[in-house]
C-alpha positions as CSV (number, residue, x, y, z in Angstrom):
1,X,61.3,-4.9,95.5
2,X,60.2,-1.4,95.1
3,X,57.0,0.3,94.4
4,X,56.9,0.8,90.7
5,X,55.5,3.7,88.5
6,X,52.7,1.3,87.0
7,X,51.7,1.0,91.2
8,X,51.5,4.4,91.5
9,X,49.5,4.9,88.4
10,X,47.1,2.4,89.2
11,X,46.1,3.6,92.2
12,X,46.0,7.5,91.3
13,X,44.0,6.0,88.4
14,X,41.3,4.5,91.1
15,X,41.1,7.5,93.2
16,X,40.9,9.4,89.7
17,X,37.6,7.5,88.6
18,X,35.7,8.3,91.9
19,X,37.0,12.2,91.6
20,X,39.0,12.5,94.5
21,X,41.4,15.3,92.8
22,X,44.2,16.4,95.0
23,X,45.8,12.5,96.0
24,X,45.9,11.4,92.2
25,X,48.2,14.6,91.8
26,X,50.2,13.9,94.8
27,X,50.9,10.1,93.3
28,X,51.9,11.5,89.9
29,X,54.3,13.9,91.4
30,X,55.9,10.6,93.4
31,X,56.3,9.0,89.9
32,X,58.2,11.8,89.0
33,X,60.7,12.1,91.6
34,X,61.2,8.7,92.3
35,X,61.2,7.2,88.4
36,X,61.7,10.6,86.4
37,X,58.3,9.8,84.4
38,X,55.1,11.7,83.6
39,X,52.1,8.9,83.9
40,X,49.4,11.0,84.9
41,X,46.1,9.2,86.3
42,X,43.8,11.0,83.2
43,X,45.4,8.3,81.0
44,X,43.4,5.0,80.1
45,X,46.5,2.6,80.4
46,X,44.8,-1.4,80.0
47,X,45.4,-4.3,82.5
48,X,48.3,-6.4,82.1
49,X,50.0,-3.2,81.2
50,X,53.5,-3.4,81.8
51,X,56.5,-1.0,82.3
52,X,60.3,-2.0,81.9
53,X,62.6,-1.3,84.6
54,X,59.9,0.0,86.6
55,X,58.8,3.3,84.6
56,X,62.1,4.9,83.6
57,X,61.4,8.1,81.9
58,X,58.3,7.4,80.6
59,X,56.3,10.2,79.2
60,X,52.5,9.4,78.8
61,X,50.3,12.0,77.4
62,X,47.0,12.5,80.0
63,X,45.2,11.8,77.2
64,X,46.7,8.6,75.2
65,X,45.0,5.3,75.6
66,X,46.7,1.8,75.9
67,X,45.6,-0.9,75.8
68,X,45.7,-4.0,77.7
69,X,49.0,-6.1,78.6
70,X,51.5,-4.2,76.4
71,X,55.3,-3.6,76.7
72,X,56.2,-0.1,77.1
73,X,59.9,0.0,78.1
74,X,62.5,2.3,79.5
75,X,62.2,6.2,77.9
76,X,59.6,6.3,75.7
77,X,57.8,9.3,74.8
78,X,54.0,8.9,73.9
79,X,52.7,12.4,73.3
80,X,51.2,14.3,70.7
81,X,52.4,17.0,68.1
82,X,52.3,20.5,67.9
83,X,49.1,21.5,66.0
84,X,47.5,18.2,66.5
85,X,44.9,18.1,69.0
86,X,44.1,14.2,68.7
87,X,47.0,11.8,70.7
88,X,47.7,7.8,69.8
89,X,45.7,5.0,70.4
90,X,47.6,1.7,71.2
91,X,46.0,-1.1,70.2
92,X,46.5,-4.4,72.7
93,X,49.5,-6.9,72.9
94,X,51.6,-3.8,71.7
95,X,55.8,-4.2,72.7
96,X,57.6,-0.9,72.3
97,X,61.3,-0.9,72.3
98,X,63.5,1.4,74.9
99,X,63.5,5.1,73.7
100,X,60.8,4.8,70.7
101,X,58.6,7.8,70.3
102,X,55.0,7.4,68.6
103,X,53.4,10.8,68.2
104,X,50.1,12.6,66.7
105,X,47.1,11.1,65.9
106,X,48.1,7.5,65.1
107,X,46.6,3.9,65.7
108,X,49.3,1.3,66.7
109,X,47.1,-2.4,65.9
110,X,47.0,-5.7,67.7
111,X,50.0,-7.4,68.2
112,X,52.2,-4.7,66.7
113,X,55.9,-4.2,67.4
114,X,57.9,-0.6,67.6
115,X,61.5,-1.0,67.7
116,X,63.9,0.7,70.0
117,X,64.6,4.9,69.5
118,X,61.9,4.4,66.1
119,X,59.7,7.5,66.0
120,X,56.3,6.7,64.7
121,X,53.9,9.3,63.2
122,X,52.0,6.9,61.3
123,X,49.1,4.4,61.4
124,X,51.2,0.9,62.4
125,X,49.0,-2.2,61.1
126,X,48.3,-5.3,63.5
127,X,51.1,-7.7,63.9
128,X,53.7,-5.3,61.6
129,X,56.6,-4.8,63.5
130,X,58.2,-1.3,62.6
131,X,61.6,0.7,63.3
132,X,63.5,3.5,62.4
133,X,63.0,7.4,62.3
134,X,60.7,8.2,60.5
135,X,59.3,4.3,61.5
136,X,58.7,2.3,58.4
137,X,57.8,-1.4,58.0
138,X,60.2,-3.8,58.3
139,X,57.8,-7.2,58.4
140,X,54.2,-7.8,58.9
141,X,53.4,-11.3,60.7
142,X,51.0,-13.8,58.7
143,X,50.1,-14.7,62.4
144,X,50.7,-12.3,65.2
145,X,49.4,-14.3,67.8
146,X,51.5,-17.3,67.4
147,X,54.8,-14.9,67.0
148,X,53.9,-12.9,70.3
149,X,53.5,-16.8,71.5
150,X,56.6,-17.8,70.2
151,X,58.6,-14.6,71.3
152,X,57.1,-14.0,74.5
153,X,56.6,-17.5,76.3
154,X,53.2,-17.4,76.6
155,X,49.7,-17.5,75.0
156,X,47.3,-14.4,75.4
157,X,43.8,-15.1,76.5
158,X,42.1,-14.6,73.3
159,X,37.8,-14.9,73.3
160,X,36.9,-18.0,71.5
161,X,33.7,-18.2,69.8
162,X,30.5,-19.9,71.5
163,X,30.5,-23.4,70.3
164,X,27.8,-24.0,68.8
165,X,25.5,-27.3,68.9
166,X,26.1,-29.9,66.4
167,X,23.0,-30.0,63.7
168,X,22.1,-33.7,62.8
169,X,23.1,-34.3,59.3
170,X,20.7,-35.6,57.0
171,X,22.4,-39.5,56.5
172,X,22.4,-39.7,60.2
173,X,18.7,-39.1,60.9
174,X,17.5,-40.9,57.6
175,X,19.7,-44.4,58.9
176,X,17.4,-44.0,62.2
């Protein structure tokens, strides 16, 4: 097992955040030659991030956000567009299929799924799973978390509320 781009990002992103400036350069250059991707260490990429096939020809913008464990697969392109100064937000749980582009100032929600080659320049709403170029809508998910269960194997730690303590009822303290 090799050392995959995601690796390599990680660590350029740690030397990053405590401003050590020529090593996270040297790292994204190694992503380069060895995986033929552009991941640079300026962009916020969540935990449990993952990359298919190790990183092939992925293009990150340095200034695109991810969020935590999505599925970015093989030659994607996330980038903005020409005249457009503002870059996409992906939203968490996110699966995007082998060669999608998603450009501009978009928001991809919870859950969502881009199908492979789609190009998205719009909004994509949590748990809608979109394909085609220009990406449209194919289905949105009543539940998205019991489909990304159902599709990928396993449950996402999702926050549950503080429980909170049980109040007497009224018959129960009057029968005392």
């Amino acid at each position: 097992m090799g050392i995959d781009a995601m690796s390599l990002y990680r660590l350029g992103r740690k030397l990053y955040l405590r401003g050590i400036p020529v090593l996270p350069a040297v790292l994204r250059k190694a992503i380069h030659y060895i995986h033929g991707s552009y991941i640079p260490a300026e962009a916020e990429i969540g935990e449990g991030t993952q990359l298919g096939y190790g990183g092939m020809g992925i293009v990150i913008h340095k200034d695109a956000k991810i969020g935590r464990h999505c599925l970015i697969s093989h030659q994607v392109t996330i980038g903005g567009r020409s005249g457009l100064k503002e870059l996409p937000v992906i939203g968490d749980y996110v699966r995007i299929g082998a060669g999608a582009k998603i450009l501009g100032n978009i928001r991809i929600g919870d859950f969502a799924v881009i199908g492979a080659n789609a190009v998205v320049v719009k909004d994509v709403a949590p748990g809608a799973v979109v394909g085609g170029i220009p990406a449209r809508e194919i289905r949105r998910d009543a539940d998205p978390l019991a489909s990304y269960e159902r599709e990928m194997g396993l449950r996402p730690p999702v926050r549950r509320p503080e429980p909170v303590e049980s109040v007497p009822s009224r018959a129960s303290s009057a029968a005392q």
